[in-house]
Every structure is written in C-alpha cells, then in structure tokens.
C-alpha positions in Angstrom: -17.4 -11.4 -22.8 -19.1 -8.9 -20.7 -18.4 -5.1 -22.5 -18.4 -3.6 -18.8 -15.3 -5.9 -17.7 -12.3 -3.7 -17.7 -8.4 -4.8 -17.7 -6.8 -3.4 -14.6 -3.6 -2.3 -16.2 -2.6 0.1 -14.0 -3.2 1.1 -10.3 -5.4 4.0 -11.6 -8.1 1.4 -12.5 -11.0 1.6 -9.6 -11.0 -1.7 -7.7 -13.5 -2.5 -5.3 -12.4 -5.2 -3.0 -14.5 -8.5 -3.5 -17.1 -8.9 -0.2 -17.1 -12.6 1.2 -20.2 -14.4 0.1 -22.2 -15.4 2.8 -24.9 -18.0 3.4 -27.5 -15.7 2.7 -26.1 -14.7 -1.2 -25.5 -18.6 -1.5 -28.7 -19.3 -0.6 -30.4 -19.5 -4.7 -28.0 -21.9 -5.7 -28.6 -25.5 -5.9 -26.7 -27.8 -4.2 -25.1 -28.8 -7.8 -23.3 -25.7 -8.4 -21.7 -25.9 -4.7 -20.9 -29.2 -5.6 -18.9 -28.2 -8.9 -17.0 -24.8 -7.4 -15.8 -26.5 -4.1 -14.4 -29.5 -5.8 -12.2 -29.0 -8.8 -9.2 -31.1 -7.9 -9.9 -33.0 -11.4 -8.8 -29.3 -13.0 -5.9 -28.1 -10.7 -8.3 -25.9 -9.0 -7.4 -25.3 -5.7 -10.1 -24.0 -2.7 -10.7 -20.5 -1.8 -9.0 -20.7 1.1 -5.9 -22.7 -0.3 -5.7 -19.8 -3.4 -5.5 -16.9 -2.0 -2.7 -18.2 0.7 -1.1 -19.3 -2.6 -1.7 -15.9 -3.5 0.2 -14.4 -0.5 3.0 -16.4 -1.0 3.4 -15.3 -4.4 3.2 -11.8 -3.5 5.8 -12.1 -1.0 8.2 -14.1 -3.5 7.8 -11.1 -5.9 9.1 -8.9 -3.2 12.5 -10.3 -2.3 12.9 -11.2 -6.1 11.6 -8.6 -7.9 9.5 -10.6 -10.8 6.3 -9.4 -10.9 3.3 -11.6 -11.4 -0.1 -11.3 -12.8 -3.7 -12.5 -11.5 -6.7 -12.8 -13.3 -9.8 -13.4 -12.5 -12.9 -14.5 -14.4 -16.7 -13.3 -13.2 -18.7 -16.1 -13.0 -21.9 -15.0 -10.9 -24.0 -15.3 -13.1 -24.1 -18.8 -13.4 -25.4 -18.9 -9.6 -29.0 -18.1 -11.3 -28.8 -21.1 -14.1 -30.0 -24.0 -11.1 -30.2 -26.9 -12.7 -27.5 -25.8 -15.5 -25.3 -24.2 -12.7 -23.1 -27.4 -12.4 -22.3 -27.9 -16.1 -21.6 -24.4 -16.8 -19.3 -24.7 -13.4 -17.3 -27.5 -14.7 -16.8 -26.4 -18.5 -15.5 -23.4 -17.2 -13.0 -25.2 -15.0 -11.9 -27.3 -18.0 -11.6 -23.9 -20.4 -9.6 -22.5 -17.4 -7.3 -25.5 -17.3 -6.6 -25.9 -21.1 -5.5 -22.1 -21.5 -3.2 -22.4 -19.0 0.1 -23.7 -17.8 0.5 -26.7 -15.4 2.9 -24.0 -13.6 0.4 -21.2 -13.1 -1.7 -21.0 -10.1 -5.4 -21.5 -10.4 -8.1 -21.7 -7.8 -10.9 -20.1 -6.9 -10.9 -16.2 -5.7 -14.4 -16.5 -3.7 -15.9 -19.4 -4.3 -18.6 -19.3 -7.0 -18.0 -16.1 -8.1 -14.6 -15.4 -9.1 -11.8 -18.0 -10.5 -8.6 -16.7 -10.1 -5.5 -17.6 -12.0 -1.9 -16.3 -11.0 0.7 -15.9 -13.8 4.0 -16.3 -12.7 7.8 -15.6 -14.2 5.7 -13.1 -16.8 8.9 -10.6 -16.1 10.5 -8.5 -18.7 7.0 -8.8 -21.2 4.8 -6.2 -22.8 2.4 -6.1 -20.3 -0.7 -5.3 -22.8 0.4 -8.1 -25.1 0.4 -10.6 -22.5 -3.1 -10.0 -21.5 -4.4 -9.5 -24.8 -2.7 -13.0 -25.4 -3.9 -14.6 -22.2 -7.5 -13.4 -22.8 -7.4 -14.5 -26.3 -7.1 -17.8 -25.3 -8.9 -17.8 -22.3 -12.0 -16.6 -24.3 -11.0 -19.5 -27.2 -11.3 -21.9 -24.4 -14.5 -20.9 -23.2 -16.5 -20.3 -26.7 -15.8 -24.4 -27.6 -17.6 -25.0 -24.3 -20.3 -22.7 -23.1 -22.8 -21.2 -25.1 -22.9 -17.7 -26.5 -25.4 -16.7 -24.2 -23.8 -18.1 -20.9 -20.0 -16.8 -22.4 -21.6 -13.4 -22.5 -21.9 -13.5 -18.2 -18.4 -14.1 -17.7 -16.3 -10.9 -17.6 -12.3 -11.4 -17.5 -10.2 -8.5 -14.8 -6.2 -8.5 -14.9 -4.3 -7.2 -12.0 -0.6 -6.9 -11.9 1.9 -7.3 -8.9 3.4 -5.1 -8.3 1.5 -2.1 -8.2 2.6 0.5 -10.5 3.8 4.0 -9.8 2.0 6.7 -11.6 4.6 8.1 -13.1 2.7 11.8 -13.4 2.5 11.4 -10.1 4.3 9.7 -8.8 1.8 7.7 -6.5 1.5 4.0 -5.6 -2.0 3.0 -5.2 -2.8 -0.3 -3.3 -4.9 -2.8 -5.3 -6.9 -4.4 -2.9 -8.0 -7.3 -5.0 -4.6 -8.8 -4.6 -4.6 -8.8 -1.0 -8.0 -10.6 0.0 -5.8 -12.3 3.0 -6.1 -8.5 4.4 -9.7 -7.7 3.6 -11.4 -9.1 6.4 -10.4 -8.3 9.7 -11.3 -9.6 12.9 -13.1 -7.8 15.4 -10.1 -7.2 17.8 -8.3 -5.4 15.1 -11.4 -3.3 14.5 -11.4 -2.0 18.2 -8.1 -1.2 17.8 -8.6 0.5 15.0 -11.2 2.6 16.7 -8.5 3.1 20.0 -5.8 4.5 17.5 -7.8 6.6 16.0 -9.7 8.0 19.0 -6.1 8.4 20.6 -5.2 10.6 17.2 -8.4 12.6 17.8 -7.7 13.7 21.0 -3.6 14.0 21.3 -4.0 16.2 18.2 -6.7 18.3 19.3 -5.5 18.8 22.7 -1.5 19.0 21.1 -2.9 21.8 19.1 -4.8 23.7 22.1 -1.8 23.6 24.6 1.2 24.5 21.3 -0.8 27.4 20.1 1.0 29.8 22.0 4.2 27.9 21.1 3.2 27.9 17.4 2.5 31.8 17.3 5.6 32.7 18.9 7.5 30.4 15.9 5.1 32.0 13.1 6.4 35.9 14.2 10.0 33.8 14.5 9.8 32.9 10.8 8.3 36.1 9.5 10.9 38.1 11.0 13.9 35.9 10.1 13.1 35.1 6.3 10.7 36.4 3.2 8.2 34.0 2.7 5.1 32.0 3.8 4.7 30.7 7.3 3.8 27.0 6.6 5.5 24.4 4.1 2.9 22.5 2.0 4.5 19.4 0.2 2.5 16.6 -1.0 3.3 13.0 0.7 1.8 9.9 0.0 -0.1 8.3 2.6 -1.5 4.7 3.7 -2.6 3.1 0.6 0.0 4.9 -1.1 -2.7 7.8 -1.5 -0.8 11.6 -2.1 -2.5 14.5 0.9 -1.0 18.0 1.0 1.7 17.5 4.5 2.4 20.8 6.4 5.2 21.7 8.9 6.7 25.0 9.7 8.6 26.4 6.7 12.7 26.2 7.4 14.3 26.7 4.1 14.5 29.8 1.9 11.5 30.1 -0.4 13.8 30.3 -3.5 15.8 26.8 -3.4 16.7 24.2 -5.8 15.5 20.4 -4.6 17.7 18.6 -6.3 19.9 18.3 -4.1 17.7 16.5 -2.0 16.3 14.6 -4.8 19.6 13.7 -5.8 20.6 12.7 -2.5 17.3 11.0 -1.1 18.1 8.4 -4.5 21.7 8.0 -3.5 20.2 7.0 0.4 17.9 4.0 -0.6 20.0 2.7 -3.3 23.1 2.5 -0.3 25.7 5.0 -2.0 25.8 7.6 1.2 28.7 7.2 3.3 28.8 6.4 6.9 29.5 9.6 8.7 33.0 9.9 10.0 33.4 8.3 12.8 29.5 6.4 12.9 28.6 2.7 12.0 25.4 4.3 10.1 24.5 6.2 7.3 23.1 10.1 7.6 19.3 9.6 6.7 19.0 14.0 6.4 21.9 16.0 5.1 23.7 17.5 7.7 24.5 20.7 6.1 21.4 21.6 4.0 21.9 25.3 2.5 18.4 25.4 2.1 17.4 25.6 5.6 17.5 29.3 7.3 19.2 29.7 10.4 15.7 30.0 12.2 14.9 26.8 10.5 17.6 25.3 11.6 16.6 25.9 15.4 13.2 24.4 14.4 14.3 21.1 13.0 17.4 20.9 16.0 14.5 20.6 18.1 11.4 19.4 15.6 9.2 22.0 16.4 8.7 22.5 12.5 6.9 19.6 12.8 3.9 20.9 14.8 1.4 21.8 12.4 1.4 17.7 11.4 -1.1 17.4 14.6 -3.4 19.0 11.8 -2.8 16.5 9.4 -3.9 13.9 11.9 -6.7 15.6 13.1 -8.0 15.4 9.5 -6.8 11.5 9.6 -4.2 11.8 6.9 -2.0 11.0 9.3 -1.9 9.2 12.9 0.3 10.2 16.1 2.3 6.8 15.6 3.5 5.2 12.2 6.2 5.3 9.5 7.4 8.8 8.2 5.3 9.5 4.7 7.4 9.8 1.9 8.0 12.2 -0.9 6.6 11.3 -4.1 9.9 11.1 -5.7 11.2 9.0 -3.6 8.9 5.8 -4.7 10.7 6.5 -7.8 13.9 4.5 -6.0 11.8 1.9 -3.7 12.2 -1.8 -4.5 9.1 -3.7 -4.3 9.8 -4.3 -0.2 9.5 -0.9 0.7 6.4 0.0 -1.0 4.9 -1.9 2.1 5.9 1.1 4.6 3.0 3.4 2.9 0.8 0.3 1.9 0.4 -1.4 5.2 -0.2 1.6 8.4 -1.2 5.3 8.2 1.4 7.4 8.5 2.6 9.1 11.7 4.3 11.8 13.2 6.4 9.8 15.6 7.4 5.8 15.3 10.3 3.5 16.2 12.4 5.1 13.8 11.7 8.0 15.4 12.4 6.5 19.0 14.7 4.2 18.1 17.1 5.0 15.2 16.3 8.2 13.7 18.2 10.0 11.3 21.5 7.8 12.3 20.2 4.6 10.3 20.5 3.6 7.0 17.2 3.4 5.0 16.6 -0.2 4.9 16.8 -0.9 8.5 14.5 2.2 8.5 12.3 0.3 6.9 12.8 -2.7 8.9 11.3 -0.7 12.0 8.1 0.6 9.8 7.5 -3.0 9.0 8.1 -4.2 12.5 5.5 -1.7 14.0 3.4 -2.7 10.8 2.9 -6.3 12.0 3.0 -5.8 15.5 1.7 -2.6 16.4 -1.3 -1.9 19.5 -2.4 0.4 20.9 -0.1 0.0 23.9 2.8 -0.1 21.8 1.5 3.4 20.1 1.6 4.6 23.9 5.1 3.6 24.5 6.2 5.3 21.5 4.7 8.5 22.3 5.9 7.7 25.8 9.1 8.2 24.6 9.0 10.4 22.1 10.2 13.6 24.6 13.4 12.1 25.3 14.2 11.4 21.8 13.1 15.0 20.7 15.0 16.9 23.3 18.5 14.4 23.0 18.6 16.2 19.7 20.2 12.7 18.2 20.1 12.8 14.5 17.8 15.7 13.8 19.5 18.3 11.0 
C-alpha cells in the first residue's frame, strides 16, 4: 500500500473533502474502466449516488442509536492511467473488496473511479485500532492474490469513524467532511444565500458597533468602577465545524470564581436532572442565582447588554447575527451524538429561535430542537425575522439571569 495513506483515527487527522470528478478528469480513461466502476452489481457494489445516500442514512441511524460506524475507503486513481489494464484492475479490486467483507456491510463506490467506499456497521464497543488493523489486514490479503505488486502499491486504504471524536485535551469536535459528501456540493441558491448572510453580518455588526460605542463606554467605566478586574470576558467556544475561537462579552462575574458550579450544573442540564422551576412546565437553562455574577453584571445580563462585544466576533466571521448559541468546550463532554449537529451544521449566532422563541425557560433538548429547525430551514428572510424580533425578546427580560 501507498506509505503516504494515513488512518484517520481521530478528528485531528487533516481531511480534505473529495472534489467531484468531472468530465474533464474522466476524460484519459477508456471507456473499459467506466464500464467496470459504474457496474458492480455482480460484487454488491452499489453506484456513487446510491452509496453515499446509504451513507447518510447510516449516519443518521448512529445518531438516535448511538453505535458508531466506520467507513473506509480505498484510493484507486491510479488505475485511471493503466487504459487498456484499467478494467481488469477495476474488477479484481471489486472482487478483493467483496471477499474481505461482510454481506452486511455497505460497499459502493465513494466517487466513482476513484474512491471505493465500504461502511462498517454494529463495530460498537471494539478497540478501534484493532479493528482497522484487522480490516486492513485483510483488505490488503485480498488484494495481493489479485493485483500485482506494482498496481497494489497505487492503492492507498483511509479509515474514518462516525462519530467524530472529541478531543479530549480540548475538548473540540472537529467535523470530518469525508463522511458527509451529501453536504459537499451545494447548489447555487444556497451559495447566494450564503453570500446575503454573511453580507447582512458584515454590516449589522459594523454599524451595531458604530451606533453601541457610546453605550459600550458607559458599561466599561460601569464595570471598572463596580468590580476589580478586566473589562471584557474571553472564554473559548467552539464554533461551526466544531472549530474552538476566543468568544467575548462584557465581564459580569468576579474575577476570582470557581466554574464548577456551572460545570457541574451545565452536565446535570443536558443529561435532564434539573428541576422544573416552581411553578413552570420547563427546565431553567442559566442558574437563576449565580454567586459569580456581580451586581453590575447582573444588570448587564437582566438586559444582555454583556453581550455586545459578540458583534466583534461576527465581524471577524466567528460568529453570525443569527444561529445557535456556541457552546463551552466542556459541555461536548455531555452531548449525545444528536446534538453535536447544533455546532456541526450553521455558524454560530448572537441571536436565534431559542433566543426568540424559548430562551432560558426550555429544557436543553428542545433547545436543540430549534437550532436544528433553523439548521434545515433557515434564509435569509427568516434571519430577518429573528433579528426582527429580537428587541422584544431582549427588553421582556423573559429568562435572562
């Protein structure tokens, strides 16, 4: 095998999403070799298309069960240059594939001609590095009875593991984009969108920032004079992608605190053990009575203004106006596989139908619900109502501790 293919093992390893091939790659090999890739119904190989949907589906199985599953996929572009030899090398490939593997597993073709892909499923509760030293093992015995040494050597074997793992130095989730190729390509409405929302970040944060300075002066003499201490909180959050930036908001607690308490009680949250308030049909999202917080800070978050200096953090584009709330590190420590979506899917955002909608006075699954609503449905006019109404939910005061 190639000594330049790496095992994926973690999400630390650098994936580069897989382009589509397009006529103009294609266009060297002989009409053999597209023969031999796009039919291999005789080996349980399913189409490009028809894989990675299978793909999807798998991927959303392991999220409302939890079982993990693993891809792999061999390299096989190099046998786009053998012409005449293209179709043989195609089809003993296929037949390695299909004797290494189970009748169960999932195997069909990545991008067609250049990557085979195989899913593993029900691999739960296994050494991970055993299992793909195993798997490759066999995979390679499969291959050296059938191709030559020299064509073996052009095939190079990735693993990739769903789902992603937390880094637990971090912690950070990183998204590996090779096991979402259904997302890779997006159409050239979503692209103008794209360009709308982020526009519409440029210049609400620029012009937020212009028109709150005054505001924002007035609460930095407010803090300095009420507390010892910087001005601004720097945290790190983890962002779209599941990629950590340094967050900022107006500092509200005392610069000496202990965070376990919101540690302890942000684990307590997800996993469903906080009470419903008395007298409410809903869980407390923030603690009500933090001792952390300052009495100036307490005015601040009563009325979010600590949250100003996040116009920054979209003015950079770690952040947008509209999108799910980024989480601490710590807390991906507690998400099941279903949450991880909320920082996977959208940027994050200052204001979103949590925000609008539920706020604090939700419990943390249906919060989720709502990022994964706007998630797969949001526009740009949708990001307009929510900022539309934004105001009224700030200045009710409802949930904000």
């Amino acid at each position: 095998m190639k000594k330049q293919a790496q095992v994926a093992e973690s999400f630390d390893a650098k994936i580069v999403p897989f382009a589509p091939r397009t006529g103009a790659a294609m266009a060297g090999e002989t009409l053999s070799a597209v023969a031999a890739y796009t039919n291999g119904r005789e080996y349980g190989i399913a189409s490009q298309e028809a894989f990675r949907e299978m793909l999807s589906l798998e991927r959303k199985r392991t999220e409302r069960s939890g079982k993990p599953f693993l891809l792999m996929l061999l390299d096989v572009r190099s046998f786009a240059q053998l012409n005449g030899k293209a179709e043989a090398a195609y089809k003993k490939t296929l037949a390695g594939v299909a004797a290494a593997t189970r009748e169960t597993d999932v195997k069909g073709w990545y991008q067609g001609g250049a990557f085979l892909g195989v899913v593993f499923t029900e691999v739960g509760g296994v050494d991970r590095k055993a299992l793909m030293a195993t798997v490759r093992g066999k995979v390679e015995a499969a291959l050296a009875v059938r191709l030559q040494p020299s064509l073996l050597g052009g095939v190079g074997i990735s693993f990739h593991w769903f789902p992603e793992e937390i880094d637990t130095q971090g912690p950070r989730l990183r998204k590996d984009f090779t096991l979402y190729p259904d997302e890779s390509k997006k159409s050239t409405r979503e692209k103008i969108s794209l360009a709308i929302k982020r526009a519409m970040d440029i210049c609400g944060s620029a012009l937020a920032l212009l028109l709150l300075a005054p505001v924002c002066a007035l609460i930095a003499v407010g803090i300095r004079l009420t507390s010892k201490g910087p001005i601004f909180f720097r945290q790190q959050r983890i962002g779209q992608h599941g990629l950590p930036f340094t967050f900022l908001k107006f500092r509200t607690m005392h610069v000496v605190n202990d965070h376990t308490i919101h540690k302890e009680y942000v684990a307590r949250l997800i996993k469903g053990k906080v009470k419903a308030e008395e007298g409410s049909d809903s869980g407390i999202y923030k603690i009500q009575q933090d001792p952390r917080i300052t009495p100036f800070g307490r005015l601040l978050r009563r009325t979010s203004l600590d949250e100003l200096p996040q116009f920054w953090n979209v003015l950079r584009g770690d952040m947008s106006l509209v999108g799910p709330r980024p989480p601490i590190p710590y807390e991906l420590e507690n998400y099941d596989v279903w949450h991880r979506r909320r920082v996977l899917e959208v940027k994050p955002g200052i204001t979103g139908l949590w925000q609008v909608t539920g706020r604090s006075r939700t419990t943390f699954d249906d919060m989720v619900r709502l990022d994964l609503q706007y998630a797969s449905s949001w526009t740009p006019w949708l990001d307009l109502k929510i900022l539309l109404r934004t105001p009224k939910a700030v200045l009710s005061g409802n949930g904000a501790y």
